[in-house]
N, C-alpha and C positions, 0 to 999 in steps of 0.2 A: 572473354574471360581469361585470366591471367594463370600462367602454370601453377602458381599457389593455389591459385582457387581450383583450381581443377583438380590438384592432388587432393585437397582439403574435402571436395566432393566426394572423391574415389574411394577415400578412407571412411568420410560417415556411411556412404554405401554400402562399406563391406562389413563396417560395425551393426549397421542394422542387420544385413544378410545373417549376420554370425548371430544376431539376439535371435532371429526369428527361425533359424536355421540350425541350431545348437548342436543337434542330435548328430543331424550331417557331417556339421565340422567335425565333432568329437569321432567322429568314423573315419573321417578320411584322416583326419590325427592317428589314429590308432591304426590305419593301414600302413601309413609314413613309418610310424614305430615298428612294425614289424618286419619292415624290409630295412628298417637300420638297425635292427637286433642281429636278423640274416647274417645283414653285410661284415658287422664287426665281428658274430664267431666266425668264419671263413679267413676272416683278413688279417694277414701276418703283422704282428705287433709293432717291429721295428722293419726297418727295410736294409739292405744290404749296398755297403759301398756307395752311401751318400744317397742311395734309391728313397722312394718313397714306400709306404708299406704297399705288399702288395695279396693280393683275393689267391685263396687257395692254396697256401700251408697249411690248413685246418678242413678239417669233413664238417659238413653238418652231421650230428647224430639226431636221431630221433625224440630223444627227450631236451634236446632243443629245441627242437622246430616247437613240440606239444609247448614247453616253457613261454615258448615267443609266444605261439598260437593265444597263449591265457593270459598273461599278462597285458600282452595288446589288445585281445578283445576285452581285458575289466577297463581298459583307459574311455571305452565307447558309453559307461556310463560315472564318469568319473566328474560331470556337470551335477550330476542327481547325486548320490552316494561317492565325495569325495576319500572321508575317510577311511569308509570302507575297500574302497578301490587301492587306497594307500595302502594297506594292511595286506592285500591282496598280494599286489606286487611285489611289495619287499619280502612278503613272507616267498615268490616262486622265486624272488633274486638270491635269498636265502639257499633253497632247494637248489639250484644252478649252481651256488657257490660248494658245494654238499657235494653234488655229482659228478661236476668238473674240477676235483681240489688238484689234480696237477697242471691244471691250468686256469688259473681263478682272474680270468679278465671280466666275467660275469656281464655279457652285453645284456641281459635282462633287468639291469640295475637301471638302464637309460626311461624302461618305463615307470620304476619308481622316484626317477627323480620327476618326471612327470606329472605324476601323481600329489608327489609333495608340493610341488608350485603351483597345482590347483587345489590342494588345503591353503596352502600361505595366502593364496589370491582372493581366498571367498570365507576365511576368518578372521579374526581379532590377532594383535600382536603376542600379547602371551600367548597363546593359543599355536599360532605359526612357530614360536622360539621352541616353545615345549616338543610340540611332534617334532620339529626340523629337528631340534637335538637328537634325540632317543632315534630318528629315523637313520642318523649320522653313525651314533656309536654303534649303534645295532650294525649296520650293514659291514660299516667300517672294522669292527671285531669281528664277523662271520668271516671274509674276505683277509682279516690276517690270522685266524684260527683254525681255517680249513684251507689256506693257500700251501703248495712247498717253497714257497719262496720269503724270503724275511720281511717284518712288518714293517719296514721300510720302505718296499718296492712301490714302483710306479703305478703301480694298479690299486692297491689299497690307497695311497693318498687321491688318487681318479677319484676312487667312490668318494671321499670324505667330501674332495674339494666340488665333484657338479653334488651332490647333495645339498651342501650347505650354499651355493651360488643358487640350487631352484628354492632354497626357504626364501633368501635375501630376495631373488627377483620377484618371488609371487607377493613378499608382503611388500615391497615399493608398488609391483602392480596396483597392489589394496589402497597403497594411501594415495597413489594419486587418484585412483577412480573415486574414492572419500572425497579428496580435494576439489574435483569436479564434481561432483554432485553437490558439494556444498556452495561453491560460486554458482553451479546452474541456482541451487533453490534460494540464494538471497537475490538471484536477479529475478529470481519470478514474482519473490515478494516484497523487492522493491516495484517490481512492476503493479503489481497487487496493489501497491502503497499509493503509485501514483494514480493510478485507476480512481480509486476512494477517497485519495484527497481531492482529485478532479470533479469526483461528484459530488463532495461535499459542499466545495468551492461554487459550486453550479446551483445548488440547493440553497446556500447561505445568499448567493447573489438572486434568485428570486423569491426568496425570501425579503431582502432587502427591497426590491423593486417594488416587491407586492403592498410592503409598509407605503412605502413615496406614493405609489396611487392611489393606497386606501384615505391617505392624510388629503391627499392633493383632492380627490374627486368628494370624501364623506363633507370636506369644508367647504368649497364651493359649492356642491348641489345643496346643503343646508342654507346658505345664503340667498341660490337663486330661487329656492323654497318658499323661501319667506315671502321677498321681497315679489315673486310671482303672486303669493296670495294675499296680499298688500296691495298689488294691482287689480286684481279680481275682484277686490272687497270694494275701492274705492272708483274702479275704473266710472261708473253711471254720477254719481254723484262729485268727487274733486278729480276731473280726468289731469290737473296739475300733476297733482299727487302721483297720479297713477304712473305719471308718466316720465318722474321721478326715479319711478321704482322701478318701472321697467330700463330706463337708464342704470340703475344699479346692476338688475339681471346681466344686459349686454356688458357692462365693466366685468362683475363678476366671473362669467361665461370665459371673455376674454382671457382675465386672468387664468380661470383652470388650462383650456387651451393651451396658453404658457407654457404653465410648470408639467405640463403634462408631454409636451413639445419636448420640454428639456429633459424630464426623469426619461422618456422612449429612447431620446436621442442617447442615453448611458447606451444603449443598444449598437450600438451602431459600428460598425466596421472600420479598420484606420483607414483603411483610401473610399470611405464612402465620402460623398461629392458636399456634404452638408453636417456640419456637427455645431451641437449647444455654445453658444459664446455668453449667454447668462451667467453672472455666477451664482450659486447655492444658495439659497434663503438663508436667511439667521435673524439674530436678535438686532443686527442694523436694521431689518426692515419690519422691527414692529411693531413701530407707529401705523406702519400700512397693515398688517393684518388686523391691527384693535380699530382702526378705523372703517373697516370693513364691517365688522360685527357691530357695533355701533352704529352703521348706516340703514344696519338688518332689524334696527331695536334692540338691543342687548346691551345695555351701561357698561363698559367697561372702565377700572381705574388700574392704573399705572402705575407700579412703586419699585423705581431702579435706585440704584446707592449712592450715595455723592461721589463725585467726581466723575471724568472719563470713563467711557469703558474701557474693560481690558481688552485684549488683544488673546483672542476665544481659539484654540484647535479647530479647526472645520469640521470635525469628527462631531465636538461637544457642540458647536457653536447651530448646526442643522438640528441634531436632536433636541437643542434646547428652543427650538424653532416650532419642532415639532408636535414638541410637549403641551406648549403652548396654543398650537393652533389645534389641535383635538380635541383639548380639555373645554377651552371655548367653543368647541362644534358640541360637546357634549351638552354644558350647560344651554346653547339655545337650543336643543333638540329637546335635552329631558326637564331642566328645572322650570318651566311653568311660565306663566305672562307674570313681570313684575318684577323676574329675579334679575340679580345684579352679580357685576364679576370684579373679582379685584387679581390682577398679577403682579405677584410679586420677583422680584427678579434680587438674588443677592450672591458675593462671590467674595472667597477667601483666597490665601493663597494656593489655596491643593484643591480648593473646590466651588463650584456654581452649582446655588440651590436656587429650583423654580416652583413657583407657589402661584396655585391657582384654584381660589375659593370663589363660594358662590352661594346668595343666601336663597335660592328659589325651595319650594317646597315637593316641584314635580306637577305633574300634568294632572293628577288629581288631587283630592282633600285631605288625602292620607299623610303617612309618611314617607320623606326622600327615599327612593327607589334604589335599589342596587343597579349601577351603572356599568357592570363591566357582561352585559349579555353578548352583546358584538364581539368584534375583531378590533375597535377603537386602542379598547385598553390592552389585550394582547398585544398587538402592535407595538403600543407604547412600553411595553414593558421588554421586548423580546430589543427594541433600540436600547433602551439605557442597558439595560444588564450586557451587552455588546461593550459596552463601554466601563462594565463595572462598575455602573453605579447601581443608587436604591430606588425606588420605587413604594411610595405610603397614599394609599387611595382610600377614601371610604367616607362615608357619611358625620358632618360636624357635629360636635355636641349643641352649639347656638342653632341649630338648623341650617341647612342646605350640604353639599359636599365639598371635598375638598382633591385636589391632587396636589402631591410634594415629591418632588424631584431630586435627586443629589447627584452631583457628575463629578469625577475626578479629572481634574487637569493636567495631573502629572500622564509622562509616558506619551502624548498623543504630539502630533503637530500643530501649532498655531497655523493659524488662516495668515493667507494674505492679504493685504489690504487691494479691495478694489477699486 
């Protein structure tokens, strides 16, 4: 540990000693003060032939010692009842000044400056200017009113000047301890800050993940669903058939595996030994998802816009991946044997709208069913609005349902080509 750090210890040591230990300090303070009140009535004022001043031109009298005796003991609560202790003091510096007038060095004054720099230290700045003044002239006119010597003398400006020096030190005290309290409390609630964004961050990321699974596993296990009971139904009678199907199931299977491979692998640690080299599904591969649904029974048709496609945000280009693969898990789950799908896919400059109708009636004779009991449509709704876009679900007027998409393209990054 480095001599810095060591002094930097020594001192929050004795700053905590002193919070926890107040009363003490303010004692043994107050004892200091009384044997430097002692010192200064005793001790000769100037000193002789270049001497220093020296103890014992002066008696102690009895209503000194009693003066010192009170004034140092009000300093012992002077942490609790600053003002009142002030009041104290200068009114016995007062008294001292009154009963010693031919010789007004007033050492009882050292415990009212005292006094003052712990009002200055533990109030407001008006507050500190106000007393500090009135504490000034007051003592400062006792001391040239009851002195025999002219309002000039070295003793009267003493009082004015440690007067006015414990206002100024007690209130610089105040505003640096203000200053540090206020850098401690913006670093505790930027700490605070970063705490809460961290878990919001944690939250919003499985959040995210929990969508990629629910998309990834509700649309493959509805495919191996099928084509499982497809196999079931036909395995005795066209075992081709069946066998077909169950060729689907393992493609299918496979596939979730995959992306399932790949959405974990977001998991994963930077010096873990194995990370996703896939890239991100999108609207490149989906010929492969409408082919997949289709292979399950589910008609699907295709309607993209002429020309190329654009060149999609990865952001927009997944959720619109996604939108798509849900809405189709919906419809073979909920619209009935028969129903049919149409996607449409269309894109301006500032925007990609995705549309995904379906004219089935639902699994019974009634009417189309409200679709959003699950986590499907949460899901899909908690992605786009992520992205600022809209979200229009709900049953057609021609019959069957519909989901409609809108995404903004501004603001995000375009994908890279892979």
């Amino acid at each position: 540990m480095t001599a810095s750090a060591q002094d930097a210890s020594r001192v929050a040591r004795l700053r905590q000693w002193h919070r926890t230990h107040r009363l003490a300090f303010d004692a043994a303070l107050a004892a200091l003060a009384f044997v430097a009140i002692l010192c200064g009535a005793v001790a000769g004022r100037h000193g002789h032939g270049g001497q220093p001043p020296r103890f014992g031109p002066s008696h102690l009298t009895a209503t000194t010692v009693v003066l010192a005796a009170l004034a140092s003991g009000a300093l012992v609560l002077r942490s609790r009842l600053p003002r009142t202790v002030l009041a104290a003091t200068g009114s016995l510096t007062i008294v001292e000044l009154v009963a010693r007038s031919d010789d007004p060095r007033a050492p009882v004054a050292g415990a009212a400056v005292i006094a003052l720099y712990t009002v200055a230290s533990r109030t407001d700045r008006p507050t500190t200017w106000r007393t500090g003044a009135l504490t000034c002239v007051v003592l400062t006119a006792a001391a040239m009113l009851f002195g025999d010597r002219p309002w000039y003398a070295q003793e009267n400006v003493g009082i004015l000047a440690w007067t006015g020096l414990a206002a100024a030190a007690g209130d610089a005290v105040r505003s640096r301890r203000a200053y540090v309290d206020a850098i401690r409390e913006r670093a505790e609630r930027a700490e605070r800050t970063r705490e809460e964004e961290a878990r919001r961050r944690v939250a919003e990321e499985r959040l995210r993940i929990a969508r990629e699974l629910h998309d990834v596993v509700a649309h493959h296990i509805a495919l191996v669903n099928v084509q499982a009971g497809v196999a079931s139904h036909v395995m005795d009678n066209r075992p081709d058939q069946a066998k077909q199907a169950l060729a689907h199931v393992r493609e299918a299977s496979r596939s979730a595996l995959e992306e399932l491979r790949a959405t974990v692998g977001l998991l994963r640690q930077s010096d873990d030994p194995t990370a996703p080299t896939e890239p991100t599904p999108g609207l490149g591969v989906l010929d492969q998802l409408v082919e997949g649904f289709v292979r399950a029974g589910l008609p699907v048709a295709v309607e993209l816009p002429p020309g190329p496609p654009p060149a999609l945000p990865a952001s927009v280009d997944l959720t619109a991946y996604r939108v798509v693969q849900e809405a189709l898990t919906n419809v073979r789950k909920h619209a009935g044997d028969g129903a049919r799908a149409t996607v449409r896919i269309g894109h301006t400059g500032t925007a990609l709208t995705v549309a995904v109708l379906d004219d089935g009636r639902g699994p019974g004779e009634g009417a189309v069913p409200e679709r959003g009991g699950g986590h499907g449509l949460i899901g899909m709704r908690e992605r786009v609005q992520a992205l600022r876009g809209t979200v229009d679900t709900g049953p057609r007027a021609a019959g069957g349902f519909q989901v409609r998409v809108t995404l903004p393209l501004g603001g995000a990054r375009t994908a890279e080509p892979t």
